[in-house]
N, CA, C and O atoms as CSV, one atom per row, in Angstrom:
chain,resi,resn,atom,element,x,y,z
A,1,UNK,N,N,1.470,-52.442,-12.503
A,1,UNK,CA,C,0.471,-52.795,-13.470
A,1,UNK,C,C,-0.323,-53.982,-12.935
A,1,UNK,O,O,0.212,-55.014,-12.531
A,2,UNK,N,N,-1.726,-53.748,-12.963
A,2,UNK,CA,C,-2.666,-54.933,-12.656
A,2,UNK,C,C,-3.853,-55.181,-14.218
A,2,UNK,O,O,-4.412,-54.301,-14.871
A,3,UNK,N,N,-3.884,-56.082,-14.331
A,3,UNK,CA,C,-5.007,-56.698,-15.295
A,3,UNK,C,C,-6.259,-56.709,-14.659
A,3,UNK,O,O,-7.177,-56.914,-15.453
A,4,UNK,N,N,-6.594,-56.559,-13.516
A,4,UNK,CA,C,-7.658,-56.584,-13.068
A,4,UNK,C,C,-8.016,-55.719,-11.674
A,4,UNK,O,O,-7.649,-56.245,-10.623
A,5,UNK,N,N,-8.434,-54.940,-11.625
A,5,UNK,CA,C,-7.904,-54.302,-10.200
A,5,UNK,C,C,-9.063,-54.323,-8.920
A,5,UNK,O,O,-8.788,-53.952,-7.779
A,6,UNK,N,N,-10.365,-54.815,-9.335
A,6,UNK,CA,C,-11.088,-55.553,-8.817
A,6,UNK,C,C,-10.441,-56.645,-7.998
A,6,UNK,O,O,-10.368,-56.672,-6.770
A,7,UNK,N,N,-9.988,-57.534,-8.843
A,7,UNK,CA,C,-9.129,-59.004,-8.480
A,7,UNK,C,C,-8.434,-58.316,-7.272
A,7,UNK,O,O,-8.487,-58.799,-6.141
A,8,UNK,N,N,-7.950,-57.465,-7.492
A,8,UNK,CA,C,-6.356,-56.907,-6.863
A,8,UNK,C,C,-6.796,-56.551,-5.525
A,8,UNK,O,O,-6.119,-56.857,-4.543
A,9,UNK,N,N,-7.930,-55.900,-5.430
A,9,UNK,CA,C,-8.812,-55.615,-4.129
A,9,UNK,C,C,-9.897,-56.679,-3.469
A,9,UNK,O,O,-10.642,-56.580,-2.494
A,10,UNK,N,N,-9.727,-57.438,-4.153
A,10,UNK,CA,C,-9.939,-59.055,-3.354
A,10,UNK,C,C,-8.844,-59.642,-2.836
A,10,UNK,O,O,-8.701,-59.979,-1.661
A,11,UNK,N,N,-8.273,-59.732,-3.486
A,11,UNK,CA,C,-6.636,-60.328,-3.298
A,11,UNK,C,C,-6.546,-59.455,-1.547
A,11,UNK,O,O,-7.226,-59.780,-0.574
A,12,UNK,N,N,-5.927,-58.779,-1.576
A,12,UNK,CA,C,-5.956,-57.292,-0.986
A,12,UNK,C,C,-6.944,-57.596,0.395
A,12,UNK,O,O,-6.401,-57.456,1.491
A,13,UNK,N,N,-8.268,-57.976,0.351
A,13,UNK,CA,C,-8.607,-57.803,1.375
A,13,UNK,C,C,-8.480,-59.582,2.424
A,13,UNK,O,O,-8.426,-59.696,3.648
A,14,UNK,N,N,-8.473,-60.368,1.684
A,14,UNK,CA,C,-8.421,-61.421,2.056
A,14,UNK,C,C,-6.190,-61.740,2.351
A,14,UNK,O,O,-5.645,-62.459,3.188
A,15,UNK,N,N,-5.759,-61.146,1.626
A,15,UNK,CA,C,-4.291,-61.041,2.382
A,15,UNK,C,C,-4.375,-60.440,3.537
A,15,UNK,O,O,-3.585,-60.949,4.333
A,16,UNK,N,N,-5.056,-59.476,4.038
A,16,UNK,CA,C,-5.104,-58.345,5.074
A,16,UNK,C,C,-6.104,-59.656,6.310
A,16,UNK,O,O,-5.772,-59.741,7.492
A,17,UNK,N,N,-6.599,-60.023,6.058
A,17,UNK,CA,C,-7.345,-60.863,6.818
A,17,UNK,C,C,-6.854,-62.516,7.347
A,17,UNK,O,O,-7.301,-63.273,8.209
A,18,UNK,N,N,-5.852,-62.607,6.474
A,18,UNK,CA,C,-4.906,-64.105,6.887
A,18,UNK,C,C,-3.597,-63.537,7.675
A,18,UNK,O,O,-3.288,-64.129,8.709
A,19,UNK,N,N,-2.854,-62.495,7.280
A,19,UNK,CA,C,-1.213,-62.334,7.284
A,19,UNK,C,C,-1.772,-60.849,8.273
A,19,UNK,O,O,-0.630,-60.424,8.450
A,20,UNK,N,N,-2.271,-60.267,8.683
A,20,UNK,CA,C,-2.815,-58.977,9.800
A,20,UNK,C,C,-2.488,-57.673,9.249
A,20,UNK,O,O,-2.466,-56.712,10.018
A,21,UNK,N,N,-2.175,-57.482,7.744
A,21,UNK,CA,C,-1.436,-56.486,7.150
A,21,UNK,C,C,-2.557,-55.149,6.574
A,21,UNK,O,O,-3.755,-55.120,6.854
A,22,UNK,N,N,-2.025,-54.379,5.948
A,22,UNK,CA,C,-3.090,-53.272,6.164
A,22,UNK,C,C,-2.779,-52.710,4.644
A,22,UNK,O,O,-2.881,-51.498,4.453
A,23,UNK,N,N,-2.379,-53.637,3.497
A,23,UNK,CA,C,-2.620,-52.844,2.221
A,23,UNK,C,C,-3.980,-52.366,1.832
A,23,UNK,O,O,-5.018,-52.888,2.238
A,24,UNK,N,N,-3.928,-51.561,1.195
A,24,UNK,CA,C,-5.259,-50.610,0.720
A,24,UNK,C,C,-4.584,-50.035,-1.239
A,24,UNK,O,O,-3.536,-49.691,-1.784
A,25,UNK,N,N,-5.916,-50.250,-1.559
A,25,UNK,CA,C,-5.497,-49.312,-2.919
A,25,UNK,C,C,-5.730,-47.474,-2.764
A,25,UNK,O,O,-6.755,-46.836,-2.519
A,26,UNK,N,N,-4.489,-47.070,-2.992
A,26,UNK,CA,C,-4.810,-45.648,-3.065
A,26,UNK,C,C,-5.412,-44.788,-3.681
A,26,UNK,O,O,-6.095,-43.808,-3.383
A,27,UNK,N,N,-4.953,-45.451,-4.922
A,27,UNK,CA,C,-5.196,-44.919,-6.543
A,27,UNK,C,C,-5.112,-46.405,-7.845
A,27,UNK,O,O,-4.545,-47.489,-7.984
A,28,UNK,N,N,-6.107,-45.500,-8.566
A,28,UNK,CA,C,-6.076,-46.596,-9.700
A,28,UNK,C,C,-6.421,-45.930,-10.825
A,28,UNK,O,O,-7.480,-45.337,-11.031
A,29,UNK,N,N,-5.005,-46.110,-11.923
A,29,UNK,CA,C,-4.712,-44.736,-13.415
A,29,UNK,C,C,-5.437,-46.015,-14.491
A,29,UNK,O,O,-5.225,-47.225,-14.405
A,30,UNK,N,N,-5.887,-45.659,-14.993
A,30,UNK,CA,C,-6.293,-46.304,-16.095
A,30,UNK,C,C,-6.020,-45.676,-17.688
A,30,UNK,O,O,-6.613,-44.810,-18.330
A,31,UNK,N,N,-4.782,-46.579,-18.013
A,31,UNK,CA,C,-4.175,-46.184,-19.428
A,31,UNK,C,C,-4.273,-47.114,-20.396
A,31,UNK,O,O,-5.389,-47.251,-20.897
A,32,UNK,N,N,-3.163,-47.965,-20.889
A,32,UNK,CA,C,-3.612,-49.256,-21.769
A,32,UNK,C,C,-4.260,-50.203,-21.162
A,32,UNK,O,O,-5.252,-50.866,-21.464
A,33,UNK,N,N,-3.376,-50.170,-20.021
A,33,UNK,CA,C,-3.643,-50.894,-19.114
A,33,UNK,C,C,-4.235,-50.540,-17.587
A,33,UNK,O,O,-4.607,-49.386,-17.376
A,34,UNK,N,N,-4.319,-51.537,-16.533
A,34,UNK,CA,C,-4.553,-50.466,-15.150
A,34,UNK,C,C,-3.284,-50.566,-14.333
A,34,UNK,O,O,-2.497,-51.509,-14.245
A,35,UNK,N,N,-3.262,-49.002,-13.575
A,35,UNK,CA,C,-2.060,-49.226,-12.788
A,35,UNK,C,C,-2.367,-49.279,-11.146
A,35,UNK,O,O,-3.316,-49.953,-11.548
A,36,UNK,N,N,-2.455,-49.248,-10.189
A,36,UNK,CA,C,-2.679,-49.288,-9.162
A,36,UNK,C,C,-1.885,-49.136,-8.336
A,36,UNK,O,O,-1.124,-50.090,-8.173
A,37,UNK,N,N,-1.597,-47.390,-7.072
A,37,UNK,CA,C,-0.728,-47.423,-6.593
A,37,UNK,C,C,-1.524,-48.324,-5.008
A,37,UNK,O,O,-2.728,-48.343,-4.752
A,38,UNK,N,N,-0.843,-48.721,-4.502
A,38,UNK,CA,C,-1.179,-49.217,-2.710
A,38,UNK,C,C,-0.020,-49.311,-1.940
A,38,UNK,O,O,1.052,-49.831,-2.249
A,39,UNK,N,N,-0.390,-48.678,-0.764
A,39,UNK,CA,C,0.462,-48.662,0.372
A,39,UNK,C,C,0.034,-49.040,1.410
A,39,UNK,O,O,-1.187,-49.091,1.556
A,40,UNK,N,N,1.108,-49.509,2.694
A,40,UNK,CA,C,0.319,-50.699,3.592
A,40,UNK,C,C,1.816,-49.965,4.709
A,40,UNK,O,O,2.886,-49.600,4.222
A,41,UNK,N,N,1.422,-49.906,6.436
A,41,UNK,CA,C,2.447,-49.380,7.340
A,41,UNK,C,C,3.524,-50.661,7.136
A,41,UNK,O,O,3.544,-51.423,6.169
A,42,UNK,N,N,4.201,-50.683,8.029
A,42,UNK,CA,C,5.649,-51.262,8.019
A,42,UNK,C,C,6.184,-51.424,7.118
A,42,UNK,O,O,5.726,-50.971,6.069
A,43,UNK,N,N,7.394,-52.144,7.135
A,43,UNK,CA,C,8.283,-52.423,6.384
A,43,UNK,C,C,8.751,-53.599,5.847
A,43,UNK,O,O,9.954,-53.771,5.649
A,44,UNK,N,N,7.936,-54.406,5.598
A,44,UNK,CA,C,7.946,-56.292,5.548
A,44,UNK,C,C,8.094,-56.242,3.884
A,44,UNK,O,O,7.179,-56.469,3.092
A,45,UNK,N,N,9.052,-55.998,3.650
A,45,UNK,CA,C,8.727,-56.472,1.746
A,45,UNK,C,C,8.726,-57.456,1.501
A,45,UNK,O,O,8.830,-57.516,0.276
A,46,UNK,N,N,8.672,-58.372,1.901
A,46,UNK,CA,C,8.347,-59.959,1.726
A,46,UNK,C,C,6.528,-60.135,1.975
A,46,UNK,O,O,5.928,-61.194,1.787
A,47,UNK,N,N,6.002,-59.082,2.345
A,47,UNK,CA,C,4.646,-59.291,2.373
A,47,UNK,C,C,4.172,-58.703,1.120
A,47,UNK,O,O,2.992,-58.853,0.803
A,48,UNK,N,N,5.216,-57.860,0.168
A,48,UNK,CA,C,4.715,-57.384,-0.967
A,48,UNK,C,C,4.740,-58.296,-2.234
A,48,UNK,O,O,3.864,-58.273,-3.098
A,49,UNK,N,N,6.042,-59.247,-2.252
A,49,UNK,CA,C,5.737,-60.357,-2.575
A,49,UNK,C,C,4.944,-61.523,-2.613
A,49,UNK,O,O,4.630,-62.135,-3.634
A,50,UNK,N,N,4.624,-61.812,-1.413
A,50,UNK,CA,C,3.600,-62.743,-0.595
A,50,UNK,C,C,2.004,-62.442,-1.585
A,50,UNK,O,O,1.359,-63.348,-2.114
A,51,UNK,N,N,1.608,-60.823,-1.636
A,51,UNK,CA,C,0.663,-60.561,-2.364
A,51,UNK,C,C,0.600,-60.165,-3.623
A,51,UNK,O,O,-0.414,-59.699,-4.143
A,52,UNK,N,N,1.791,-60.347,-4.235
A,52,UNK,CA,C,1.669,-60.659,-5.571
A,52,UNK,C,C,1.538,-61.977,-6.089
A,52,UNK,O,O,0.829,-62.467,-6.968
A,53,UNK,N,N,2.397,-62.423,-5.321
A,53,UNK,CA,C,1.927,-64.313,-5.926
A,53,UNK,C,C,0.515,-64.448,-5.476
A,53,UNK,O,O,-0.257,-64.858,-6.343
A,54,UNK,N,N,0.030,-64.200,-4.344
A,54,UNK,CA,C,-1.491,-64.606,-4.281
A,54,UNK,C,C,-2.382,-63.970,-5.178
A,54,UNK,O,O,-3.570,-64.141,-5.452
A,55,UNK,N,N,-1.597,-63.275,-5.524
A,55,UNK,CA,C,-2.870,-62.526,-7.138
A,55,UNK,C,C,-2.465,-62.994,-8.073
A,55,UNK,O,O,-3.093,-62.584,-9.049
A,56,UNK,N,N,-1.482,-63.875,-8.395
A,56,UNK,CA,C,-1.282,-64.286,-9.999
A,56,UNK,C,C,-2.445,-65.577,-9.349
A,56,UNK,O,O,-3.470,-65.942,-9.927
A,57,UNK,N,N,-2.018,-66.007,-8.243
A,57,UNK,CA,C,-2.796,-67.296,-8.064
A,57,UNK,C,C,-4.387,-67.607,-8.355
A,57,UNK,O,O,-4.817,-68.524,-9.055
A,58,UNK,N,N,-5.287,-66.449,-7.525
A,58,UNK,CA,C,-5.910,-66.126,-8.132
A,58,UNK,C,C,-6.262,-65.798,-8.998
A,58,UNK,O,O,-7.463,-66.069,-9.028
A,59,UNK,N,N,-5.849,-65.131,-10.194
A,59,UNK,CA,C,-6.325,-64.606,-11.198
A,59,UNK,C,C,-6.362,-66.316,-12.242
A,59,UNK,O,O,-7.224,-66.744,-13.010
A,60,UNK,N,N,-5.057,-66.896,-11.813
A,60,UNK,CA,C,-5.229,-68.100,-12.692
A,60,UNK,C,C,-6.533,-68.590,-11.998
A,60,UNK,O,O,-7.381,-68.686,-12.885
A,61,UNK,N,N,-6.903,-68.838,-11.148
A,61,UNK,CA,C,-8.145,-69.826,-10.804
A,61,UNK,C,C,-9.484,-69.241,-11.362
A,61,UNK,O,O,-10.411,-70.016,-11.595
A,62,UNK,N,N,-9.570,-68.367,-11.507
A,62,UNK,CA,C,-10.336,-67.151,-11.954
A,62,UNK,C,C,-10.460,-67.413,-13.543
A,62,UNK,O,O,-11.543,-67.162,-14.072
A,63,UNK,N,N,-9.693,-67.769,-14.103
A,63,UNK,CA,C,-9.761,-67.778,-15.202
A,63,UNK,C,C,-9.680,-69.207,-15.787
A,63,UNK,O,O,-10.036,-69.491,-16.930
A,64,UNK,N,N,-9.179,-70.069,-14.895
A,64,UNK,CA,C,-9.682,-71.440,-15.346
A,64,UNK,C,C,-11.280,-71.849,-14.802
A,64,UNK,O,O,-11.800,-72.946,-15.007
A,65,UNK,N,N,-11.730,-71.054,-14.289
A,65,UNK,CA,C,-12.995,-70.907,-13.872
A,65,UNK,C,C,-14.325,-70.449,-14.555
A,65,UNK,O,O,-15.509,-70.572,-14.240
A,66,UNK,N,N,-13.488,-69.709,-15.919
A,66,UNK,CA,C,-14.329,-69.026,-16.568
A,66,UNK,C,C,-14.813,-67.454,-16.391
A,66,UNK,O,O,-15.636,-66.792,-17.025
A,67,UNK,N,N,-13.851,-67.088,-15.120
A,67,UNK,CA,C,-14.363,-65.866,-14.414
A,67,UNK,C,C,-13.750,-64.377,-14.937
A,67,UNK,O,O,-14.058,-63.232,-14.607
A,68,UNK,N,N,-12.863,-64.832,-15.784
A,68,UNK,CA,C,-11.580,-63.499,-15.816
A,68,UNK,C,C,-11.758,-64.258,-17.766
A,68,UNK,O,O,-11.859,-65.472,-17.948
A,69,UNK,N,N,-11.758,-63.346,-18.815
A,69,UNK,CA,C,-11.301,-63.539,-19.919
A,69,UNK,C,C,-9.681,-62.547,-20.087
A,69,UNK,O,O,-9.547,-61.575,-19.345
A,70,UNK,N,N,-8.927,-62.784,-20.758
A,70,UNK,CA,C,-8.008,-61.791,-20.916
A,70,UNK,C,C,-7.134,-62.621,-21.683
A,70,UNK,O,O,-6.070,-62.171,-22.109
């Protein structure tokens, strides 16, 4: 589940551009909420972590910014 999936593909491309990694969004379901599947080669799950905290991070700055209501 993402709140923003825009955000998520910023997040997303600027992780891919610091850490050399290759997530991509595959799909994105839109129900109550949005869901977003993405897959990225290897096997580093610590980089799947890595880009979830950088999207809460963002999204907070984003929204103390005035940029994100929710």
């Amino acid at each position: 589940m993402v709140t923003f999936p825009h955000v998520l593909e910023e997040r997303i491309q600027k992780h891919n551009e610091l850490y050399n990694t290759d997530f991509k969004i595959i799909e994105t379901i839109y129900d109550d909420v949005p869901f977003c599947v993405i897959e990225m080669s290897g096997n580093d799950l610590s980089q799947i972590f890595d880009l979830g905290y950088g999207l809460a991070i963002l999204e907070n700055v984003k929204k103390e910014q005035g940029k994100l209501d929710w």
